[in-house]
N, C-alpha and C positions, 0 to 999 in steps of 0.2 A: 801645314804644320811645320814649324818650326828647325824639327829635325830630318825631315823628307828634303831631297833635290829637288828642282826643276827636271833635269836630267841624270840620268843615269847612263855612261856608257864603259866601253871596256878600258878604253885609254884616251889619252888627250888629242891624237890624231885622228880618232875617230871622231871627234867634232868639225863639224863642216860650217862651212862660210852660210850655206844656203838657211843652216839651221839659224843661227847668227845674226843673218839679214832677216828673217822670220820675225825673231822674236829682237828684233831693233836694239840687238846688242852691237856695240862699236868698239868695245876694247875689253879685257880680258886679263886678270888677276892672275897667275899660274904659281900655283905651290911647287916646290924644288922634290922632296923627298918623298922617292916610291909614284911621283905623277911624272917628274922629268927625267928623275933618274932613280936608278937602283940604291941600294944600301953599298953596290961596291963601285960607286960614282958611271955607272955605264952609261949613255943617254939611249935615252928609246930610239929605235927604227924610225926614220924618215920624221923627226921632231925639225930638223933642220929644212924641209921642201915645206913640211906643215905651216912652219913656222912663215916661210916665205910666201904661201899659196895666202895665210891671211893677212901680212904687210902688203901685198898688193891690191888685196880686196879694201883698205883701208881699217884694217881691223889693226887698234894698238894693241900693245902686249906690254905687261910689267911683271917684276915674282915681287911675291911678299911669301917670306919664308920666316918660320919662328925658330929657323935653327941660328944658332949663332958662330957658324965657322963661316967667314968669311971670304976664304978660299975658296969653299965649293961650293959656295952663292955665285961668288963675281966670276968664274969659270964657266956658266951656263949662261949668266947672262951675257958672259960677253962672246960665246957662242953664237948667241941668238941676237946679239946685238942691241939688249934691251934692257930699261934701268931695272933697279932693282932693292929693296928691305932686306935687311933682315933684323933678327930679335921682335918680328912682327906682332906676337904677344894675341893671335888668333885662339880662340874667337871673339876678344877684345875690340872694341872700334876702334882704339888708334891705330894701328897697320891699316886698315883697310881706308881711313880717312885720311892718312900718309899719300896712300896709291894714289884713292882717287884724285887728290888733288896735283895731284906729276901729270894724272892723264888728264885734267880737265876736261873729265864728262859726268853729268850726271850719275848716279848712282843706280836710277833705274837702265841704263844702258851699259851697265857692265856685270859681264859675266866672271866668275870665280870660280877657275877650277880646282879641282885637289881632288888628293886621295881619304880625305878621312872627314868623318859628321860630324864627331866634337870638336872640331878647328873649322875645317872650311866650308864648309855647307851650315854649321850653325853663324856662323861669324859671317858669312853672306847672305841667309835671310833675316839676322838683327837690323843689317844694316841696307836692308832692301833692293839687294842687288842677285842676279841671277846664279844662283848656285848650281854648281855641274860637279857633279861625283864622278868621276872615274876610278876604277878598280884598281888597289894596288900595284906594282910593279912586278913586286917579289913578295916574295913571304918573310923575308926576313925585314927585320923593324928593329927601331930601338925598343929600351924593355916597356916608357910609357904608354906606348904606340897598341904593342903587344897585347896589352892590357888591356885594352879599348878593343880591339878587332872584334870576340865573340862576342861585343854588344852591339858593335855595329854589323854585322852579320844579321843578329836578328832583326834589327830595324831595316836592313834593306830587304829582307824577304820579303816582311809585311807592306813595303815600297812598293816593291813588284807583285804582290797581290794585288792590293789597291788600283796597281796599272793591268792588272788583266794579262801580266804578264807570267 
């Protein structure tokens, strides 16, 4: 389905190489807001070894983000040392057909993280690439974001039904 994950976990650190190598993912789309960082620009615990543990494994990284501040796009990415969209227009195919072609990998070989189903998990199985949901940050969101949470709440309960979770 369309709007269900591949995965579901708590944060983007909790994604491991080994899962990765499993499912013959090579690089990795990372949303900025509430997956990288907070609403008050914090960065998550150990994003910076994470990040390192998979440039060694040879795992790429890129963001496509649909925010349009500039500043605290190119702040994370140059954090993390890696390119980066914004105004990505997710769950649209052009961001995500942007990325793919920086990383020059197949589409079934990348993985798409983020916090939210009506942007990054629908926008990465349109476009046949590995979608990974990670749980918000924070609670706090802009107001469209807001808006969206109690629907996507219920859609992952039924997620986690379906997984026997």
């Amino acid at each position: 389905m369309i709007i269900y994950p591949k995965l579901y976990c708590k944060k983007v650190t909790d994604i491991t190489y080994e899962y990765l190598k499993n499912n013959n993912i090579k690089a990795l789309i990372l949303d900025v807001d509430n997956t990288l960082l907070d609403f008050n620009l914090n960065i998550i615990d150990g994003l910076k070894k994470w990040h390192n543990d998979m440039k060694t494994n040879g795992i790429k990284c890129i963001i496509l983000s649909n925010s349009n501040k500039l500043k605290k796009v190119k702040s994370i990415a140059e954090f993390l040392e890696i390119p980066f969209i914004i105004f990505g227009t997710k769950p649209l195919k052009r961001g995500f057909k942007k990325a793919q072609k920086m990383l020059k990998i197949p589409n079934e070989n990348i993985g798409v993280v983020g916090d939210q189903i009506f942007t990054d998990v629908i926008g990465a199985n349109r476009m046949k690439m590995h979608s990974i949901l990670v749980e918000p940050i924070a609670e706090k969101d802009i107001w469209i974001t807001r808006f969206k949470r109690p629907i996507e709440q219920k859609i992952i309960k039924k997620y986690l039904k379906k997984q026997g979770r």
